[in-house]
C-alpha positions in Angstrom: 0.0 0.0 0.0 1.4 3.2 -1.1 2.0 6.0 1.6 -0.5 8.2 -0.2 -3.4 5.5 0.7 -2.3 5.1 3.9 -2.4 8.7 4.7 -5.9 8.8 3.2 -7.4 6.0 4.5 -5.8 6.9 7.8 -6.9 10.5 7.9 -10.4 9.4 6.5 -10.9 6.8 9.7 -10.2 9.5 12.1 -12.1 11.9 11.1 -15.3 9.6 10.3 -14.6 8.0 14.1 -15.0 11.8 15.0 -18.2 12.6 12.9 -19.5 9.3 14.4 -18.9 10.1 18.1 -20.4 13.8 17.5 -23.9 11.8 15.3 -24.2 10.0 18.6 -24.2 12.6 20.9 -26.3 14.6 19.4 -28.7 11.8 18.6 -28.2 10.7 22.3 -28.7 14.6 23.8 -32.0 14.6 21.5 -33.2 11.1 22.7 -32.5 12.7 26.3 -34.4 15.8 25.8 -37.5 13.6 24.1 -37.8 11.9 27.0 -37.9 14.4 29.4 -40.1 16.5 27.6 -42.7 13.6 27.5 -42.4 12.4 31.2 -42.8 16.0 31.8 -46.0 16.2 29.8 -47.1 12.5 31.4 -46.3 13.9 35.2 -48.8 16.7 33.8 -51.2 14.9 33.2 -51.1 12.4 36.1 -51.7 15.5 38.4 -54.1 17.2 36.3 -56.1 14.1 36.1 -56.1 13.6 39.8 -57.1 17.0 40.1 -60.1 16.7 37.9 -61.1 14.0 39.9 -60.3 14.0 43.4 -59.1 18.1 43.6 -61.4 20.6 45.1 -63.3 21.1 41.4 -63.9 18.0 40.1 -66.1 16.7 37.1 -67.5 13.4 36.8 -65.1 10.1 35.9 -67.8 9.2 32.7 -67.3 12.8 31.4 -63.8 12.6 32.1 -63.3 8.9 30.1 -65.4 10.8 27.4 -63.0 12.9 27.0 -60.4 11.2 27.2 -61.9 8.9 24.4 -62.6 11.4 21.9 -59.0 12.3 22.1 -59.1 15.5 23.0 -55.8 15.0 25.0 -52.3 14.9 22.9 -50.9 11.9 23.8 -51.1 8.7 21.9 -53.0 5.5 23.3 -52.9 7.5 26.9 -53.7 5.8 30.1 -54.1 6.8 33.4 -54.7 4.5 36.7 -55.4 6.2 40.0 -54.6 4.4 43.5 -55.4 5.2 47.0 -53.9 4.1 49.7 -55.0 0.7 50.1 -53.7 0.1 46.4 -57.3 -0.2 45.4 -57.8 1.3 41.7 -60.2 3.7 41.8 -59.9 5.2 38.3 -58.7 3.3 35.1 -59.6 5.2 32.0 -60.1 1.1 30.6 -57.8 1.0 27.5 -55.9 -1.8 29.8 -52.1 -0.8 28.1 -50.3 -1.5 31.5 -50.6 -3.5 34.3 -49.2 -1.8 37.5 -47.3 -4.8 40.0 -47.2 -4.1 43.9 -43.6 -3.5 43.7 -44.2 -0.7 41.5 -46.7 0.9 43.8 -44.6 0.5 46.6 -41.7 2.4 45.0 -44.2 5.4 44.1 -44.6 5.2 47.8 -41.2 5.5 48.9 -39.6 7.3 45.9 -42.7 10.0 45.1 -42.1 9.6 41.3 -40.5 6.7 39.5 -40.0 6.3 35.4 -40.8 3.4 33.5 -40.6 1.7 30.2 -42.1 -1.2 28.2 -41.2 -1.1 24.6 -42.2 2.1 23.1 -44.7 2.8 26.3 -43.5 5.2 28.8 -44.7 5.7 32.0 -44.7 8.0 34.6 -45.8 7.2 38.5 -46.2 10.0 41.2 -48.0 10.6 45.0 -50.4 13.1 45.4 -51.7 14.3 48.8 -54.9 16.9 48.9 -56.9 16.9 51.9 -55.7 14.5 54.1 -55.6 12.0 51.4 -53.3 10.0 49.4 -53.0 8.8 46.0 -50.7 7.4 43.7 -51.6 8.4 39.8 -49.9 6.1 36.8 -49.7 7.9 33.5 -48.4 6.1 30.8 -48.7 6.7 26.6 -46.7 6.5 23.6 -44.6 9.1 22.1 -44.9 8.5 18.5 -44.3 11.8 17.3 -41.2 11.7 19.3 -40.1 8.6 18.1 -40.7 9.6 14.5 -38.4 12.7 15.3 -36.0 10.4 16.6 -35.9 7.8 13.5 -35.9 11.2 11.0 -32.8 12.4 12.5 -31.3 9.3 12.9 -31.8 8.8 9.1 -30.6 12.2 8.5 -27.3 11.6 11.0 -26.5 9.0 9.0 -26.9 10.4 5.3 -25.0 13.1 6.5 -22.2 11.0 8.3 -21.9 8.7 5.0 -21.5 12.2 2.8 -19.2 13.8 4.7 -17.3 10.5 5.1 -16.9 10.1 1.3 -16.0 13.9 1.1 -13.1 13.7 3.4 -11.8 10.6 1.7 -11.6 12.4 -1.0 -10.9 15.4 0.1 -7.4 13.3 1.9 -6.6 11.3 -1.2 -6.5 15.1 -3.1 -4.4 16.7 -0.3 -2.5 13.3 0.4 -1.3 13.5 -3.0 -0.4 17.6 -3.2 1.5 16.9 0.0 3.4 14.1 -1.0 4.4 15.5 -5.1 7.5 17.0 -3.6 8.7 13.6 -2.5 7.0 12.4 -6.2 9.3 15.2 -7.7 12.4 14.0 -5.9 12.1 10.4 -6.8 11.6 11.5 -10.5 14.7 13.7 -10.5 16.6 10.9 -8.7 15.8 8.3 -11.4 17.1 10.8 -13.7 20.7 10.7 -12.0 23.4 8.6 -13.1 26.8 7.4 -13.3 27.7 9.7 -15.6 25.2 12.5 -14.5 26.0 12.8 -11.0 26.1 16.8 -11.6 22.4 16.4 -11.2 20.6 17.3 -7.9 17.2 17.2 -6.4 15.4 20.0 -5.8 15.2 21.4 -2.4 11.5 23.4 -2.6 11.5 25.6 0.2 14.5 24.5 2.3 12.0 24.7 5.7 9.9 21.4 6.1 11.2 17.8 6.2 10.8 17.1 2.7 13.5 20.3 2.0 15.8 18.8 4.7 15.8 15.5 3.4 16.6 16.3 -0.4 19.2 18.8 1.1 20.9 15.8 2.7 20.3 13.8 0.0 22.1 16.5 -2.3 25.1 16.6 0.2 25.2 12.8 -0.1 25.6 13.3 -3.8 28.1 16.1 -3.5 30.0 13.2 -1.3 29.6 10.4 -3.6 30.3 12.6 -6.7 33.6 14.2 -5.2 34.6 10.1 -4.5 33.9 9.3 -7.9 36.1 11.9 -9.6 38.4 11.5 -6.7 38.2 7.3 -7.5 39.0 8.3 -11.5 41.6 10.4 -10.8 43.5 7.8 -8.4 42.7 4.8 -11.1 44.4 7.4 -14.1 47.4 8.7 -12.0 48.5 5.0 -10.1 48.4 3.6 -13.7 50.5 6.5 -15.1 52.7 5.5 -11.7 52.5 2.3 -12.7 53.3 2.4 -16.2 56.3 4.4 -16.0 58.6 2.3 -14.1 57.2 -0.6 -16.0 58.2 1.2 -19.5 61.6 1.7 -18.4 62.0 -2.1 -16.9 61.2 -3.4 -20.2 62.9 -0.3 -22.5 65.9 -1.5 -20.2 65.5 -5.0 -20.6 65.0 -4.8 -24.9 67.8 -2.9 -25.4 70.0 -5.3 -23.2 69.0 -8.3 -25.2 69.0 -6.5 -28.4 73.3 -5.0 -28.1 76.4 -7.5 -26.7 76.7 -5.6 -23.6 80.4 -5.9 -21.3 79.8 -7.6 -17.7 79.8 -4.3 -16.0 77.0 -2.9 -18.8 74.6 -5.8 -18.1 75.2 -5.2 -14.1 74.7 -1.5 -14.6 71.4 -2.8 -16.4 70.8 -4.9 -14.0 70.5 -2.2 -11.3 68.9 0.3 -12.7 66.0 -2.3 -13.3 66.4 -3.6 -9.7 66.1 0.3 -8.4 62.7 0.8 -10.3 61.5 -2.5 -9.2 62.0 -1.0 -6.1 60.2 2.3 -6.7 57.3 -0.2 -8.3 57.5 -1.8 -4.7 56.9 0.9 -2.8 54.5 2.3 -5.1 52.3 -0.8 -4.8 52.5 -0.8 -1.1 51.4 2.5 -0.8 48.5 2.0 -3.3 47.5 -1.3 -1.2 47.8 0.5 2.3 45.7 3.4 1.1 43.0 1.0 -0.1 43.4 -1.2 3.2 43.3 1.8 5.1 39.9 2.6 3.4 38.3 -0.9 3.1 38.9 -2.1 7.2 38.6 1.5 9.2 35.8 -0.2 11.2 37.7 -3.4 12.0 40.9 -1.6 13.1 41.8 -2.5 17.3 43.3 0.8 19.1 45.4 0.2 22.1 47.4 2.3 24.7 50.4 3.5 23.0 53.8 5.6 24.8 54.2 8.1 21.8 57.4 8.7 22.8 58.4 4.9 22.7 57.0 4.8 19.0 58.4 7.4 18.0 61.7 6.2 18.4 61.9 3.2 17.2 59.9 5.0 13.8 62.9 6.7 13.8 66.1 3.7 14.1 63.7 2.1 11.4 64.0 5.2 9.3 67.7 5.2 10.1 68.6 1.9 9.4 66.8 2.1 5.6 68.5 5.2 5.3 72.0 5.9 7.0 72.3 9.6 5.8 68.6 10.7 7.5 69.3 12.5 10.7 66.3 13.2 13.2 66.8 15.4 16.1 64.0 15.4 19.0 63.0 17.9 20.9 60.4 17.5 24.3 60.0 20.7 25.8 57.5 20.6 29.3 58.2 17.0 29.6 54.8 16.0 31.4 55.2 15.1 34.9 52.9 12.1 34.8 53.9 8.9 32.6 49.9 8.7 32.0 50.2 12.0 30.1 52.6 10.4 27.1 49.6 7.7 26.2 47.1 7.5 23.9 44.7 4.9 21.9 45.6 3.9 18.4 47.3 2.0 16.4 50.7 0.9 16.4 51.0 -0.3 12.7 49.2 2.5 11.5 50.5 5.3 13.5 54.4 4.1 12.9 53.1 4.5 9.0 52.4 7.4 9.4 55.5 9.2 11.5 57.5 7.0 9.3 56.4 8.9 6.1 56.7 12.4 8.3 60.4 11.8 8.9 61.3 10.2 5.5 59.4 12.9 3.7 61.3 15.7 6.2 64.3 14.1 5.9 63.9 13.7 1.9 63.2 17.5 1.4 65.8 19.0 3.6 69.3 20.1 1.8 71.0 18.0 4.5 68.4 15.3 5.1 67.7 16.4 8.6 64.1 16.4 10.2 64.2 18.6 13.6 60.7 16.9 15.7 59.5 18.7 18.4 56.8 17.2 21.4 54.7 19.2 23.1 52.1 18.0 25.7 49.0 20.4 26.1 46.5 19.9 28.4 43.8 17.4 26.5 45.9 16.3 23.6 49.7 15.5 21.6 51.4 17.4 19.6 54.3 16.4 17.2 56.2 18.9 15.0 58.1 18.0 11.7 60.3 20.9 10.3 63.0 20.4 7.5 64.3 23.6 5.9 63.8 22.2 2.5 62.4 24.6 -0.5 59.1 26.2 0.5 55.7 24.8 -0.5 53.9 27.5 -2.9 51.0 29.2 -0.9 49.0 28.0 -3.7 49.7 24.2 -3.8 49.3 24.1 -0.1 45.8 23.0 -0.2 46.3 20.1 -2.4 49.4 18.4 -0.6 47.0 15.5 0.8 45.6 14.6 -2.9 46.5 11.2 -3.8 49.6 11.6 -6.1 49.7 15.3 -5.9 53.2 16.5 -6.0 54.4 20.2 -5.1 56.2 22.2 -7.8 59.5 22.3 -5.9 59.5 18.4 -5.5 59.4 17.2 -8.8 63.3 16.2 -8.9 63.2 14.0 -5.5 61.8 10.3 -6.1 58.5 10.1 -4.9 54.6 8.9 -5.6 52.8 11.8 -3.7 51.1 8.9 -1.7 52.7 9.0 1.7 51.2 12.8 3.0 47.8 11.8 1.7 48.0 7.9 3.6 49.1 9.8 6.7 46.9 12.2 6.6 43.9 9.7 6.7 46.0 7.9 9.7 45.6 10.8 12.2 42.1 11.5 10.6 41.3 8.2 11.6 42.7 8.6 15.0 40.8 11.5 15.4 43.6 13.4 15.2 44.4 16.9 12.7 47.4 17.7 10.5 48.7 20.5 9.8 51.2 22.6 7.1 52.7 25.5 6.7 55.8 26.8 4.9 58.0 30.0 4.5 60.9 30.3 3.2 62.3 31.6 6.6 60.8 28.8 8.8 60.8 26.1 6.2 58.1 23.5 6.0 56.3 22.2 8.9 53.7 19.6 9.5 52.1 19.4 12.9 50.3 16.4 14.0 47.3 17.2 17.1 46.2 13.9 18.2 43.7 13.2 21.1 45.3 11.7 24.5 
């Protein structure tokens, strides 16, 4: 069932349960005000009967049964039935409609006035005292005009009910549908977007009810899934230009050795040229499997106490033995006075990665491969600082440092992939850390890593 059915049909049963509850109580406040109005007009003329009779002006019970035989009272099939005292009838205007039990009587007797029913009959019992004497007067009839009332506005409680039911269904099924043509509109501009036309957005109406804020996420979900798609092209198109270069050379290499009669030392000079961009293949496919690792198992990564200190240096004798001419210098100034305060939860593997790339990368760019690190120990958080006094970043390429095989200007001539900044960077994103640049020709280039204790 669509959600514009179930909106109408939903709407329609509350508001018909409501016409239906206010039908009944106005047919229940009329059948009230019948009734009363009739016992009123019965108790009326229970005591103006035993007034004609037994009052201080009286007229004969014959002239009185003639009357009340020619109809010259209102009431339908009228009966009245006077008692005295002993419970001895002593008027009965003889159409026999009721017959009055003791218990009944008694009740008059106790209660002064007491309303009864049989059927359609109604019938209304009261005491009368004049004179020293005591009666108990029975006045019963049947309102039919009342009851005709009753069954006409029934009828008409009904009609109108059924109406006004069938105009609110579709009254809801109209509305039901102009409410929900926004989410109609979205889902045909949605079917309209594609691979290849993720430009396309929804539209956001008036950007104030649900219905806005849901295509407005929705849009920011594209502008997410559309910046990873170009970002997913532009990885696939620069690691196979990566790729391909060393892999040109390896084989221009290899054809031209098997092609000439090269000396010993010619095929070993070959031979290691083809060995050193092996190498650089090597690296270059690690780094394109640890960025896709990294990305594919964030959720299933285990964080543990770590001593930043600890991994830092071992990062660095790793560093050191790969490459003998790096020198790292380490700074801690307000060495914490607690032990506590040098922990925090992550990663080893990861967070090793990523110093490891900081240092070589510091130690790369610097004029004498030398990487000055700093530690610092604020209140709620870590902070390590990389400096090398390499060539300056330009202002402009600052921004796109962390983009996957982005390379500055100044760094074309050094070996390199541009993968390492933009792995670590998503390390210490993932640790709910921050990294930081910035670079002047004064200062040099520094990156500072912020990550949470």
């Amino acid at each position: 069932m669509t959600i514009r059915a179930r909106i109408t049909l939903l709407f329609t049963a509350i508001v018909a349960s409501l016409l239906l509850v206010f039908c009944l109580i106005i047919y229940l406040l009329a059948e009230q005000h019948r009734r009363n109005e009739f016992y009123d007009r019965l108790r009326a003329e229970a005591f103006a009967s035993v007034e004609l009779l037994f009052g201080s002006e009286t007229i004969s019970p014959e002239l009185f049964k003639l009357l009340d035989k020619n109809k010259i009272t209102v009431l339908q099939q009228e009966e009245i039935i006077i008692y005295d005292y002993r419970n001895q009838i002593i008027y009965e205007s003889g159409t026999d409609y009721v017959n009055i039990p003791v218990s009944v009587l008694d009740r008059v007797r106790q209660e002064r006035e007491v309303q009864l029913r049989e059927g359609n009959r109604e019938m209304v019992g009261v005491r009368y005292r004049d004179t020293g004497k005591s009666f108990m007067v029975f006045a019963s009839a049947t309102d039919t005009y009342g009851f005709s009332k009753q069954q006409n506005l029934a009828m008409l409680l009904a009609t109108g009910w059924l109406v006004a039911t069938g105009l609110v269904f579709g009254a809801g099924r109209l509305f039901a549908g102009k409410f929900l043509e926004p989410v109609n509109r979205i889902i045909r501009q949605v079917d309209n977007i594609t691979a290849s036309r993720l430009d396309l957005r929804v539209d956001e109406g008036n950007g104030r009810d649900e219905i806005a804020r849901l295509a407005y996420r929705f849009n920011q979900m594209l502008d997410r899934l559309e910046e990873s798609f170009h970002l997913q092209q532009a990885f696939v198109s620069n690691a196979s230009h990566e790729l391909r270069t060393p892999l040109t050379a390896i084989t221009g290499q290899l054809e031209v050795a098997l092609l000439t009669e090269n000396s010993v030392d010619e095929l070993e000079s070959t031979l290691r040229s083809v060995l050193e961009d092996v190498r650089q293949l090597n690296r270059l496919s690690n780094g394109l499997l640890s960025l896709a690792r990294l990305s594919r198992e964030e959720a299933r990564i285990d964080f543990v106490p770590l001593r930043i200190d600890e991994l830092l240096v071992h990062t660095q004798n790793e560093l050191q033995k790969m490459h003998p001419s790096f020198l790292v210098w380490v700074e801690m100034n307000d060495f914490p006075e607690s032990e506590a305060d040098l922990y925090l939860r992550g990663s080893q593997s990861l967070l090793r990665t990523a110093l490891f790339n900081l240092l070589e990368n510091g130690c790369k760019f610097s004029p004498n491969h030398t990487v000055q690190v700093r530690m610092k120990f604020p209140s709620d958080y870590l902070m390590l600082e990389f400096n090398n006094q390499g060539d300056p970043i330009p202002a402009d390429e600052l921004p796109f440092i962390f983009k996957p095989f982005f390379r500055a200007s100044h760094s074309r001539h050094i070996p390199g992939h541009g993968i390492g900044l933009s792995l670590t960077e998503r390390i210490i994103h993932l640790h709910m850390g921050s990294l930081l640049v910035q670079s002047t020709q004064v200062a040099g280039t520094t990156f500072t890593v912020i990550l949470p204790r």
